[in-house]
Legacy VTK file of the C-alpha trace (Angstrom):
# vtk DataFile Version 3.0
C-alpha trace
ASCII
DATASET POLYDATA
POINTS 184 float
93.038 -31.718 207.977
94.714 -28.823 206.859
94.568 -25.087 207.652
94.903 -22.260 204.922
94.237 -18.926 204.803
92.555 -16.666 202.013
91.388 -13.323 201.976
90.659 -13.099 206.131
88.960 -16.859 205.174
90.453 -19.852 206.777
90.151 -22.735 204.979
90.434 -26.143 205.977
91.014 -28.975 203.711
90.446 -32.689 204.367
90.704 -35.870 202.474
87.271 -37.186 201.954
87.155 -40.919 201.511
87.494 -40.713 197.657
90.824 -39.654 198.154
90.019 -35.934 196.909
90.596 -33.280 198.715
87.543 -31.273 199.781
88.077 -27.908 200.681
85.044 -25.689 203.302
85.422 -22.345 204.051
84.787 -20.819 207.391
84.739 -17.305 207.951
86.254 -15.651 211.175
85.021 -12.142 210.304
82.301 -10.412 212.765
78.444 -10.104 211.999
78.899 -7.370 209.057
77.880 -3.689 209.755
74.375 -2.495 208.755
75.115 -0.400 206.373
76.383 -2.725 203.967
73.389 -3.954 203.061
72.063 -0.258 203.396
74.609 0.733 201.077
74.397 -2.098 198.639
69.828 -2.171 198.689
69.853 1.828 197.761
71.900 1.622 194.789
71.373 -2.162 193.536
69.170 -1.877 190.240
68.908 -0.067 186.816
68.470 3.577 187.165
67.181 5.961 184.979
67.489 9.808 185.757
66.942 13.516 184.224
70.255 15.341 184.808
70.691 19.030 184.633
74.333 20.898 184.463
74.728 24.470 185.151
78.236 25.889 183.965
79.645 28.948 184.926
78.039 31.682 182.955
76.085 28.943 180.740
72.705 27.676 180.035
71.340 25.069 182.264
71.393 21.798 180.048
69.498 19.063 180.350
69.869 15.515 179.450
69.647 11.682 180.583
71.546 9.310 182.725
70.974 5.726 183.011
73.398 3.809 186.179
72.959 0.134 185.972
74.584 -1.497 189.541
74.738 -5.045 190.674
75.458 -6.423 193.585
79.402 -7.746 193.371
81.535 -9.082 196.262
78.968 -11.578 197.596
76.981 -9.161 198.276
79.162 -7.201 200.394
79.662 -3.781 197.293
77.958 -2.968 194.154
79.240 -2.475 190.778
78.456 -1.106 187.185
78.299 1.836 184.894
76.853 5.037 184.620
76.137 6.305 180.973
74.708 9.412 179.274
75.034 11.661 176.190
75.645 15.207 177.160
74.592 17.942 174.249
77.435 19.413 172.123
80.411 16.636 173.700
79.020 13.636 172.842
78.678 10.371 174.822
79.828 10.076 178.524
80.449 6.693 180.980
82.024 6.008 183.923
82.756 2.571 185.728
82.856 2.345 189.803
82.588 0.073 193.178
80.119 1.262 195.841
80.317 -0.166 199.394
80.431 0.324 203.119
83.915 0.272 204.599
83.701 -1.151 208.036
87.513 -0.475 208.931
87.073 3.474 207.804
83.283 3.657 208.966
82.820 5.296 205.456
80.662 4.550 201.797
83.417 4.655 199.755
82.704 5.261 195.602
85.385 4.672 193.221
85.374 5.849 189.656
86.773 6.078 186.439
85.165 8.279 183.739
85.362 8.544 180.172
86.021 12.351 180.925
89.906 11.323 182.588
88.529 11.199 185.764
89.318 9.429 188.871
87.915 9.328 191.891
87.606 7.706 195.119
84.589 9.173 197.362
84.227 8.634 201.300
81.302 9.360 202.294
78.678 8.458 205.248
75.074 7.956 205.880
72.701 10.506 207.181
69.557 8.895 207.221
68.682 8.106 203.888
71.389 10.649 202.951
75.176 9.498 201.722
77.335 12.831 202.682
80.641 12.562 200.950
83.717 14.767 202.076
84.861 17.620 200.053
87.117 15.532 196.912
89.814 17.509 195.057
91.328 16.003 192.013
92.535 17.201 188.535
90.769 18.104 185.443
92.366 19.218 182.168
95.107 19.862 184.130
93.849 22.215 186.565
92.059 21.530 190.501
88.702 20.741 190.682
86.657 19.848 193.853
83.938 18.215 194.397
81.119 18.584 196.872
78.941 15.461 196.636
76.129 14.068 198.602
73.202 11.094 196.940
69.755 10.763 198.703
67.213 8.037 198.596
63.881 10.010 199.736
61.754 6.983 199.215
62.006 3.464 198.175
63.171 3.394 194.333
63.744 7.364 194.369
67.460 8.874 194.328
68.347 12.401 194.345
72.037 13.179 192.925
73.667 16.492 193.329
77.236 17.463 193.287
78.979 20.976 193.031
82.428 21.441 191.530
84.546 24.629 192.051
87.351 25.397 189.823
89.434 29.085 188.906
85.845 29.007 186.786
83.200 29.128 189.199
81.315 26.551 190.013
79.063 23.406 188.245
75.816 22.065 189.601
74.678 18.443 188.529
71.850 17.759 189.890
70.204 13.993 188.877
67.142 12.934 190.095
65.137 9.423 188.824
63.888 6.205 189.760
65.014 2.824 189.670
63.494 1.135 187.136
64.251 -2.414 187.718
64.565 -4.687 190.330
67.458 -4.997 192.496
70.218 -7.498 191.240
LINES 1 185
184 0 1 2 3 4 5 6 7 8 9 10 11 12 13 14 15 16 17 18 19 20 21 22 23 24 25 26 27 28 29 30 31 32 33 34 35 36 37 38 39 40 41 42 43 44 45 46 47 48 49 50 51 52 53 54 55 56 57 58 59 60 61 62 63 64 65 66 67 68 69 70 71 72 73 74 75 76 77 78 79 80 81 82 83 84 85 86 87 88 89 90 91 92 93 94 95 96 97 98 99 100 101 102 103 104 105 106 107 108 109 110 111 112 113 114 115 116 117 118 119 120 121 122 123 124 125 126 127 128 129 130 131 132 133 134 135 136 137 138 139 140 141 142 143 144 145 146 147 148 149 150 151 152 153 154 155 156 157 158 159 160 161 162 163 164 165 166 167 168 169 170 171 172 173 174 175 176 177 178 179 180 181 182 183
């Protein structure tokens, strides 16, 4: 038998009686944390939501947001694509990962938008609240941060809302819907 390693895996190899090689996995890796599956069950699913933005010195205005996450990683993250059409600038997506870091005891959500965005959130649970730290990052070329947090208040219920503050003022998403599938 022989002894490989992949990705924190080992596997061993042996020569079944066919003469093929027949390869089994075993994994060395402790019992994972909790909130992995916390993390993954809240935001597994198709989502649709009502989203309002408030800009400086504008309107509230109102529109939808459908995210659409499946479980990736064997389990262990979600992935997928949030989509909407915001009044007067047209369509609007973004693509990210979702899941508990165990070495960082933090959610961490990465995403690429549509808008030239990128982020990388770290976040943790508090309750059925995900509390993300204070992100800064760059926006037609000037700083923006961002104060996120995304709460579950009951089974199939989520409750976005994030604050930006630029040399503007500030803008208030707020997104709040229900999951309208099941969980893949």
């Amino acid at each position: 038998m022989n002894a490989r390693v992949w990705c924190g895996a080992i596997i061993l190899t042996a020569i079944g009686a066919n003469g093929i090689a027949v390869a089994q996995a075993q994994s060395t890796a402790p019992a994972a944390p909790p909130q992995i599956k916390q993390t993954v069950d809240a935001f597994a699913g198709h989502w649709d939501l009502a989203a309002t933005d408030t800009e400086p010195g504008a309107q509230p205005v109102q529109f939808k947001v459908t995210m659409d996450f499946k479980t990736a990683a064997l389990g262990a993250a979600v992935s997928g694509d949030i989509a909407g059409e915001f009044p007067g600038a047209g369509p609007i997506a973004a693509s990210c990962v979702i899941g508990y870091s165990p070495d960082e005891q933090v959610v961490r959500w990465m995403e690429i938008s549509s808008t030239g965005e990128y982020h990388d959130h770290k976040g943790t649970w508090k309750g059925q609240t995900l509390e993300f730290e204070p992100l800064t990052f760059t926006i037609g070329g000037q700083k923006a941060t961002e104060y996120l947090s995304v709460g579950f208040p009951s089974a199939g219920k989520m409750a976005l809302h994030s604050v930006t503050e630029t040399a503007q003022g500030r803008s208030i998403l707020d997104c709040t819907g229900t999951r309208s599938k099941s969980k893949s």
